[in-house]
N, CA, C and O of each residue as an XYZ file, in Angstrom:
296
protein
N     122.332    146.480     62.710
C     122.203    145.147     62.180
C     122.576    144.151     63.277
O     123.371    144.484     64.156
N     121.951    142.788     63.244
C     122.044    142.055     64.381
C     122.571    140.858     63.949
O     122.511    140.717     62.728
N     123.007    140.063     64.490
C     123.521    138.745     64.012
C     122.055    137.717     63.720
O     121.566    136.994     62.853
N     121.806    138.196     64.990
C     120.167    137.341     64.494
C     119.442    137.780     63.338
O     118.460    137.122     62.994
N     119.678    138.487     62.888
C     118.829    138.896     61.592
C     119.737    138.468     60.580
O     119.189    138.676     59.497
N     120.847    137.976     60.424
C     121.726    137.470     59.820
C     121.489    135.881     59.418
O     121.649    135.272     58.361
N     121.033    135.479     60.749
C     121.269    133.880     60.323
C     120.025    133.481     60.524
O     119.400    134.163     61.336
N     119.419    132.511     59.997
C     117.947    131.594     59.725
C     117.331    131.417     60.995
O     117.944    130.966     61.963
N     116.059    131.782     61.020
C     115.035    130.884     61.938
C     115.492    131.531     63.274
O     116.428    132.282     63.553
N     114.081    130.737     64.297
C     114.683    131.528     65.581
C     115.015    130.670     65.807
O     114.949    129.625     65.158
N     115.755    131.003     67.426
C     116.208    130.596     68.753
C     117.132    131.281     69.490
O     117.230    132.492     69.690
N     117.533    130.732     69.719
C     118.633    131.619     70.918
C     120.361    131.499     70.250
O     120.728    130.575     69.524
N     121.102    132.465     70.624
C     122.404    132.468     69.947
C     123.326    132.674     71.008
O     123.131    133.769     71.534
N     124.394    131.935     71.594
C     125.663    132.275     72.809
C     126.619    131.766     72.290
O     126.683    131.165     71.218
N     127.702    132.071     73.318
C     129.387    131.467     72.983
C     129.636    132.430     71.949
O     129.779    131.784     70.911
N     129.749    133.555     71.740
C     129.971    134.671     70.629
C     131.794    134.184     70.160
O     132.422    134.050     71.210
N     132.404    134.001     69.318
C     134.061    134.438     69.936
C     134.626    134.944     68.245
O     134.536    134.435     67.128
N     135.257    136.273     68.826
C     135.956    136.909     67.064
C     137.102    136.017     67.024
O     137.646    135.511     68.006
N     137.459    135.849     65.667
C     138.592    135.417     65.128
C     139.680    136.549     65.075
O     139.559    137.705     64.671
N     140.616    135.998     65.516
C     142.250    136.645     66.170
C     142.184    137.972     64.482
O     142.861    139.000     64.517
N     141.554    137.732     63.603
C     141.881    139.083     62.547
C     140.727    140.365     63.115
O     140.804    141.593     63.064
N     139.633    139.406     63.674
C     138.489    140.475     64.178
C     137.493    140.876     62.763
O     136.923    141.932     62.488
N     137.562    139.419     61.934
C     136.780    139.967     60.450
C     135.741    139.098     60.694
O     134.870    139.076     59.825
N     135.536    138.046     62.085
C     134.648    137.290     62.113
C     134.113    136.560     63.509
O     134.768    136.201     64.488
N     133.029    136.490     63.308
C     132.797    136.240     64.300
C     131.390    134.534     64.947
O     130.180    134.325     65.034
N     132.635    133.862     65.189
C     131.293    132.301     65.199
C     130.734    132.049     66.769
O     130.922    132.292     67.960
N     130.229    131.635     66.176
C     128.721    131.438     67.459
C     127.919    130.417     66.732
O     127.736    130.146     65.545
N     127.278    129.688     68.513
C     126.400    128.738     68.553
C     124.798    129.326     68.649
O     124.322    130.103     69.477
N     124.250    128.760     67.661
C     122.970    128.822     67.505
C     122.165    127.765     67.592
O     122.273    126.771     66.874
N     121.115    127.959     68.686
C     120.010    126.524     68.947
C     118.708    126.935     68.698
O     118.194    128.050     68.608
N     118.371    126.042     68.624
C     116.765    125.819     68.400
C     115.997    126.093     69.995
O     116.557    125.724     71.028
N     114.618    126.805     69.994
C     113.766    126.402     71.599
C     113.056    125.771     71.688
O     112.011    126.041     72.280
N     113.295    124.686     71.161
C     112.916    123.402     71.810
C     113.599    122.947     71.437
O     114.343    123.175     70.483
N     113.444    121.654     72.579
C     114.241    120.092     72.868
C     113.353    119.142     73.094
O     112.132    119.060     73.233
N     114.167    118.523     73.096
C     113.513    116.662     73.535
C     114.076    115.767     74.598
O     114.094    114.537     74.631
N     114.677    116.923     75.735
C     115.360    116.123     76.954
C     116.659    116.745     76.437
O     116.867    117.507     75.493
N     117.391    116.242     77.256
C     118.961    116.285     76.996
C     119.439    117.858     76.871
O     119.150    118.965     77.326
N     120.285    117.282     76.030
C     120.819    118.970     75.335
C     120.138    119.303     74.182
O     119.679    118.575     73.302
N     120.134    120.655     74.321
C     119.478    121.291     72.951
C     119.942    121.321     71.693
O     121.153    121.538     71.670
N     119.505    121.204     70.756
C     120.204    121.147     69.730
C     120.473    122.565     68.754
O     119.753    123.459     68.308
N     121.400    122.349     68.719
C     122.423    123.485     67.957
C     123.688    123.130     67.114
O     124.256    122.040     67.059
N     124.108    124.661     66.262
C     124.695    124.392     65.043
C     125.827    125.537     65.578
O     125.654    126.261     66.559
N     127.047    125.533     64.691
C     128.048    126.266     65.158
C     127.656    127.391     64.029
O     126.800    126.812     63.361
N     127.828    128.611     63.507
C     127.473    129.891     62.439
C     129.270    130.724     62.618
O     130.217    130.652     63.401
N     128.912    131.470     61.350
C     129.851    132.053     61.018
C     129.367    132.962     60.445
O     128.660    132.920     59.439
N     129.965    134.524     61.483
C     129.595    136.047     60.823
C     130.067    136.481     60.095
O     130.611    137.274     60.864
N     130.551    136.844     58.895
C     131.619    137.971     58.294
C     130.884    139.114     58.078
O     129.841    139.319     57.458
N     131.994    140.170     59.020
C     131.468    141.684     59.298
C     131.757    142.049     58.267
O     131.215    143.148     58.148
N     132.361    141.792     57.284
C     132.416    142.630     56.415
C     131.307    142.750     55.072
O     131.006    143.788     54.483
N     130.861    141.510     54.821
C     129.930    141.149     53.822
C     128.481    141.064     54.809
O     127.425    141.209     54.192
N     128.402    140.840     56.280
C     127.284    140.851     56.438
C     126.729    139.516     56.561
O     125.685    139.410     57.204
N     127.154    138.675     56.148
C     126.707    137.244     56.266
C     127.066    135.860     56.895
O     128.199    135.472     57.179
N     125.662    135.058     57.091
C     125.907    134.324     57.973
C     126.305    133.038     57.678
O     125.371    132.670     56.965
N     127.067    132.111     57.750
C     126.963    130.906     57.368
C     127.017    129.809     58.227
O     127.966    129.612     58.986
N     125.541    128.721     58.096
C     125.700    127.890     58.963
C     126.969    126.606     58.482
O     126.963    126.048     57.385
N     128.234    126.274     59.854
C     128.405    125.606     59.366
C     128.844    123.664     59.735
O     129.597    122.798     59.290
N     127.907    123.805     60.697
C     127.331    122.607     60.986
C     125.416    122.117     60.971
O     124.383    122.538     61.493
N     125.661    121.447     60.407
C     124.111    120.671     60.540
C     123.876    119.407     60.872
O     123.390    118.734     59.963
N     124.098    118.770     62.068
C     124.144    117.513     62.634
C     122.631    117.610     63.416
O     121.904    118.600     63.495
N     122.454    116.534     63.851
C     121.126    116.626     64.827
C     122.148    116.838     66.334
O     123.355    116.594     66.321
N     121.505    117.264     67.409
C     122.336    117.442     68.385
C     122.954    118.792     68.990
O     122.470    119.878     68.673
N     124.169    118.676     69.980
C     124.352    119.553     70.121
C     126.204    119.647     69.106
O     127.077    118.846     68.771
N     126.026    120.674     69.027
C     127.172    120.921     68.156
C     128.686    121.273     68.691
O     129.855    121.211     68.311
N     127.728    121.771     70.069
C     129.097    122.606     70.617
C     129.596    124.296     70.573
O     128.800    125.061     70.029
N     130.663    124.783     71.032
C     130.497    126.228     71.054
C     131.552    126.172     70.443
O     132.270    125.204     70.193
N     131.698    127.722     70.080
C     132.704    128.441     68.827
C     134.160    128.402     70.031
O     134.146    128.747     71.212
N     135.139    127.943     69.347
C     136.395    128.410     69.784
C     137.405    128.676     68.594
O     137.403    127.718     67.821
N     138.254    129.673     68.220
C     139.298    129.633     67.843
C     140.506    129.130     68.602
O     140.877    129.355     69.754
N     141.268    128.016     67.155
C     142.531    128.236     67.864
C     143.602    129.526     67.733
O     143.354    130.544     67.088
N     144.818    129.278     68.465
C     145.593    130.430     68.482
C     146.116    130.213     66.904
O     146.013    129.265     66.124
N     146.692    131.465     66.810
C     147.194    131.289     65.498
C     148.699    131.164     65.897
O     149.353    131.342     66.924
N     149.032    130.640     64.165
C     150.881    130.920     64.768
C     151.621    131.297     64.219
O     151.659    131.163     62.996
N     152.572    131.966     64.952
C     153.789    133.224     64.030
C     154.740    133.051     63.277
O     155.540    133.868     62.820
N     154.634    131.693     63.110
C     156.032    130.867     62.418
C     155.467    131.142     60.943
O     156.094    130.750     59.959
């Protein structure tokens, strides 16, 4: 199973990064085409466990790439 077969429509998918439990995994997904500039893309969210994708930005633009923050032990 692929992530791309997970989440809508084509294009291209980078910036992969798991979340510190390792139950998930977000990534930037764009469109191939543009209109100049930056490409436009949405940030997604994997859960390995259910299999599914959720987009969860929809702005026009670029969205930006997946980062977690750290978590904390307190």
């Amino acid at each position: 199973m692929c992530i791309r077969d997970r989440s809508e429509g084509d294009g291209w998918i980078g910036w992969p990064q798991w979340s510190p439990d390792g139950q998930s995994l977000m990534f930037t997904k764009g469109s191939l085409s543009r209109s100049g500039g930056m490409p436009s893309a949405d940030l997604w969210l994997y859960d390995v466990v259910s299999g599914q994708a959720t987009q969860l930005t929809n702005e026009p633009g670029f969205e930006g790439m997946a980062f977690w923050s750290p978590s904390s032990s307190e």
